[in-house]
N, C-alpha and C positions, 0 to 999 in steps of 0.2 A: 747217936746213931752211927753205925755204922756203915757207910757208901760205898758201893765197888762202881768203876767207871771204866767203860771201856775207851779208852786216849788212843785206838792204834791208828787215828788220823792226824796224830799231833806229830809232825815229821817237820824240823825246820828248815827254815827257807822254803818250802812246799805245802804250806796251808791252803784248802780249796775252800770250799761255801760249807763242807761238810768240819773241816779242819778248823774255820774260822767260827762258825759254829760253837764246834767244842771250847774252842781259847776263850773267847767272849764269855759264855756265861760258865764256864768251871773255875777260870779265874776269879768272877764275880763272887760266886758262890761259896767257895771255899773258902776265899778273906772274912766272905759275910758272916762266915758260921764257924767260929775257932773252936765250938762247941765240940764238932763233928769230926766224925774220925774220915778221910777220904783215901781209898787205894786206888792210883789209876795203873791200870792195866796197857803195858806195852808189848808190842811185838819184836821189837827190833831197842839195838841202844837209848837214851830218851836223852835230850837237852835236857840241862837242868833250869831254862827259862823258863819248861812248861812247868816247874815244882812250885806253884806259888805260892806255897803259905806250908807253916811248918806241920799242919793237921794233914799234910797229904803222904801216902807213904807210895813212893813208887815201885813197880813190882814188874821185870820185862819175863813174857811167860814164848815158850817154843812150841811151834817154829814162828817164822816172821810171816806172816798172813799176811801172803802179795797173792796170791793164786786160788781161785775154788777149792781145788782138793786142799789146799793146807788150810782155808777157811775152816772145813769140817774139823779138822785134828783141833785147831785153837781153840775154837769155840765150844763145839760139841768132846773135845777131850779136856785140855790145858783149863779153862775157862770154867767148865763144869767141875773140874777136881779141887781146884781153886775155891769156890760158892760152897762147895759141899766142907768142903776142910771150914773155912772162913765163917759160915752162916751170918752174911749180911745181912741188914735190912732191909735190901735192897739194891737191886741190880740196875746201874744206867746203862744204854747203848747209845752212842751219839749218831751212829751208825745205820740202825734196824737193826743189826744181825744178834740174834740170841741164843742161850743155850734151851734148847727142848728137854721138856722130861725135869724141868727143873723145881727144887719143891721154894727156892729164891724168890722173891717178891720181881718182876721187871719191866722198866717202864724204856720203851724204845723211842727212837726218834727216825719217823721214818717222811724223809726230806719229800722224796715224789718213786714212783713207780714206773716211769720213763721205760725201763726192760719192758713191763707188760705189752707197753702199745707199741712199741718200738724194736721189738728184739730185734733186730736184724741189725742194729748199731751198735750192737756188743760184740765182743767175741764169741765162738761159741760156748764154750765154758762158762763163762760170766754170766749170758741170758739163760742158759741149761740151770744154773745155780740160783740166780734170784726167780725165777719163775716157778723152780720147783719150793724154796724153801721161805720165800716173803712172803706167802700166805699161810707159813704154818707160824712163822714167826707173829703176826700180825696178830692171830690168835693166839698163841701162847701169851703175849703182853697182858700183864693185868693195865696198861695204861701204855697211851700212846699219845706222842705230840708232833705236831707235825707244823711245816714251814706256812701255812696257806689254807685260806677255806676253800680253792679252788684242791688241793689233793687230800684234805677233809672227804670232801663229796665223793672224789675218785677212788679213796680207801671204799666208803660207805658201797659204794657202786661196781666195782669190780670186786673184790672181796665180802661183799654183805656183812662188813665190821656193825658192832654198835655203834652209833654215831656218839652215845654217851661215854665212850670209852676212849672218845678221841678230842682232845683238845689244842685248838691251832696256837702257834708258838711264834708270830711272825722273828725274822732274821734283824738284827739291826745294821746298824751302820759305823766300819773300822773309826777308829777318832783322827785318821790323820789326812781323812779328804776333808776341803774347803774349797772354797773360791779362790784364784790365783791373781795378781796382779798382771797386768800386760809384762813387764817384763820377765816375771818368773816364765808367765806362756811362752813367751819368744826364745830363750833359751832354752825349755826344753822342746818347743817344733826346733830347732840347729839342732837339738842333740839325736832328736827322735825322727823326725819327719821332713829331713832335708829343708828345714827352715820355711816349710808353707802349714796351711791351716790342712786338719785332718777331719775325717768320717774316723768312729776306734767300734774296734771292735777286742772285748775283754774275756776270757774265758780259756777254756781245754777247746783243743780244734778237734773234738769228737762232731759224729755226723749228725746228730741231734742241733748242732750249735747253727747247723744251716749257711758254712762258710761259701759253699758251693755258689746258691743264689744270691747270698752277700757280695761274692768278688763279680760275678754276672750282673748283678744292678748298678754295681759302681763304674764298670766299664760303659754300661747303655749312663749311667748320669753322667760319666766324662764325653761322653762325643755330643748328650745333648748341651751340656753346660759350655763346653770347653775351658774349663774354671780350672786353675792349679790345683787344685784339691789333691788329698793322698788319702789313702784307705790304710790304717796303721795296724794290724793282727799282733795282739799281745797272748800270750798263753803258750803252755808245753802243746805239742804236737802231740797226734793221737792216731789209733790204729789207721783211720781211714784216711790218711793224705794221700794215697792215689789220687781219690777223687779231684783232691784240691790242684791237685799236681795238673790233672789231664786239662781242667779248667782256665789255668793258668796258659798253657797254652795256647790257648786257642784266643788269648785275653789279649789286646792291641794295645794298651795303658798299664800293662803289668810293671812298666818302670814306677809304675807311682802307687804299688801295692808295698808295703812292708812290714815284713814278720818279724818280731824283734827276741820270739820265743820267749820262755820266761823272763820278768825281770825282776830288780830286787824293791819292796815293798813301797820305797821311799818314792822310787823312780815309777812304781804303778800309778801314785797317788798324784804325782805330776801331772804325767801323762793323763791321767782324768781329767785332771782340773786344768789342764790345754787344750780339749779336743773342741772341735768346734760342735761334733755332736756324737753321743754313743747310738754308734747302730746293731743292737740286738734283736736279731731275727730269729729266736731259736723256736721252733716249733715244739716243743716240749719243755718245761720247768718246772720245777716244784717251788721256786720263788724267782731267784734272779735277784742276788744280790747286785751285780753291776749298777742294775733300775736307780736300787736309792742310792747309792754311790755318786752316781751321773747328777742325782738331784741334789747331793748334800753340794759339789760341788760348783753347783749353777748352772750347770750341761743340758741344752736340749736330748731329747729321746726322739729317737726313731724306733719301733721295738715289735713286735706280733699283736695279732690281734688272738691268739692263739693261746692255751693254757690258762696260766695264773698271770700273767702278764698285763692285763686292763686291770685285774685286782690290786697290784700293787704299784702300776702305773698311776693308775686313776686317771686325772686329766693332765697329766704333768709328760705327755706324751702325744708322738704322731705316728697314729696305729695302720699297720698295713699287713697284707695277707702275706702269711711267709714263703705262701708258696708259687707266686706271683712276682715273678723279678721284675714285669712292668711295673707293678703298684710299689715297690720294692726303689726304683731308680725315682719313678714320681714323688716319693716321700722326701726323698735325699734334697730333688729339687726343690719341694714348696722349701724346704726351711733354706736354701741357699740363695734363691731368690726373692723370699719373705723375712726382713729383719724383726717383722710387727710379731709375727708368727713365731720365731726362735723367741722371743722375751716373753710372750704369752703363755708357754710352752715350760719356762723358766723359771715365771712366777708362779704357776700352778706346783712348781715341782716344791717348792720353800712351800709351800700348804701342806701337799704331802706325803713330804720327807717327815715330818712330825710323827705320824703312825707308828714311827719305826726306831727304835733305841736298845742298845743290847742290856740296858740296864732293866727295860721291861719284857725283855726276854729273859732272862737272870732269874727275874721275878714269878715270872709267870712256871717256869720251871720248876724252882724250888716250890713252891704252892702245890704244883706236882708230884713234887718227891714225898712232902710232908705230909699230903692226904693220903696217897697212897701208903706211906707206911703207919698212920694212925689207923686206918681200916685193921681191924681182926685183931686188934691189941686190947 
């Protein structure tokens, strides 16, 4: 067979959930299959990290797709010249975004819809773009898979997709979170967190991630605790930090807020397996890889009761309304002044974290790929 793949999220040192995605099962996949011929598709220079197996042939096409308008030219030009020249087997997007009009076999992967319910946390450009063409995309896909049965249903229900055309894919879990020893934590709270126990929060400070009511609940659990605690922000910064900015302000305990902005992988996986608990409040996801991450690591959850978030929490969490800073600071507190409650919370998370392996992501993809290109053959 022949594969085309679209990699223009494989950028290093900058993998996201959609980035980590693609690493996890393309690496997997290509080792698995020396059979198979794979061309990944870049926009920009490519590391040669993400080349993993000699069956891949890498291919950077113009222009570099960071913007809507040059989305269309990539995709809808470069992408479709490329298909038509090439006649693939088939077309992967790790992405969603596909070429239309295309006679290509394409199976998309499309994470969650977030723009739909939420446009107003985009830019304008961005929500103008996925609004108008993630539903033509959606239908174009001879096959779709997606992060959650919680954006399963949201495809089926905002889109009227076939529900047999969509099969959920859960995310697994990086290999380099574990459990830390007391003194790896301690070293890295001196390195990270002024040497005290932390609240973390992991992600892009986009306004979906709900920083806002985040730093407002920590401040109302710092004056009810009085407890040293610190609130640690790990992620690149995002269009809407005013917001966080104006917040900040007005915050009495902001010395014990800290942003560490991106860091490098080794030092994320640290950081996880220090924190005394992840607090994910996002009011929107299409999975939340952080959830099992926190669990591979033995990390209590504080997290929404919102989205896809009880789905992949299950009981291995303490669920609160995201939109609610009171229930929001209450949460922080049962687990600070419940030890029984943080181990419960803990043990539930080692049950499961099991659900979740990128090797039955890997799996369940290819399964994917193979039925869909055995059809019409």
């Amino acid at each position: 067979m022949k594969i085309v793949v679209n990699t223009r999220s494989l950028i290093s040192n900058k993998l996201d959930g959609i980035g980590w995605f693609t690493y996890q099962t393309l690496k997997r996949i290509t080792q698995s299959h020396p059979e198979h011929e794979f061309i990944f598709l870049f926009d920009r220079p490519y590391s040669k990290e993400f080349i993993f197996a000699n069956n891949i042939k890498p291919i950077v096409l113009f222009p570099p797709a960071r913007h809507p308008f040059l989305y269309l030219i990539y995709y809808q030009w470069s992408v479709r010249n490329l298909l038509n020249k090439l006649k693939p087997d088939i077309f992967l997007s790790t992405d969603g975004l596909l070429v239309l009009g295309c006679k290509t076999k394409q199976l998309a992967v499309v994470h969650d819809i977030n723009f739909h319910h939420y446009p107003n946390d985009l830019k304008y450009f961005y929500r103008k773009y996925y609004n108008f063409f993630m539903p033509k995309f959606v239908a174009a896909a001879d096959c779709i898979a997606t992060v959650s049965e919680f954006s399963k249903r949201d495809l089926v229900e905002t889109y009227g997709t076939e529900p047999t055309k969509i099969s959920v894919v859960y995310n697994g879990i990086n290999e380099g979170y574990k459990k830390l020893g007391t003194e790896r934590q301690l070293e890295t709270q001196n390195k990270f967190s002024q040497g005290k126990p932390y609240f973390l929060f992991v992600g892009s400070q986009s306004p979906r991630k709900n920083l806002v009511r985040l730093i407002e609940a920590f401040n109302l659990f710092k004056i009810k605790s009085g407890s040293p605690y610190k609130l640690l922000i790990v992620g690149a910064s995002f269009w809407g930090d005013e917001a966080i900015e104006d917040v900040l302000k007005k915050c009495e305990h902001i010395d014990d807020i800290i942003f560490t902005g991106r860091v490098i992988q080794s030092d994320l996986e640290d950081i996880m397996g220090s924190a005394f608990a992840l607090s994910f409040l996002s009011y929107f996801e299409g999975f939340g890889i952080p959830l099992v991450e926190a669990m591979e690591c033995e990390v209590p959850i504080i997290c929404s009761n919102a989205s896809c978030m009880p789905e992949i929490a299950g009981d291995a969490a303490v669920y609160v309304n995201p939109f609610n800073v009171n229930e929001i600071s209450e949460g922080m507190l049962k687990l600070y002044q419940n030890p029984a409650l943080v181990q419960t919370v803990i043990e539930k998370g080692k049950e499961q974290k099991l659900k979740f392996s990128w090797d039955k992501t890997a799996e369940k993809l290819w399964h994917l790929i193979e039925n869909e290109t055995k059809k019409n053959h």
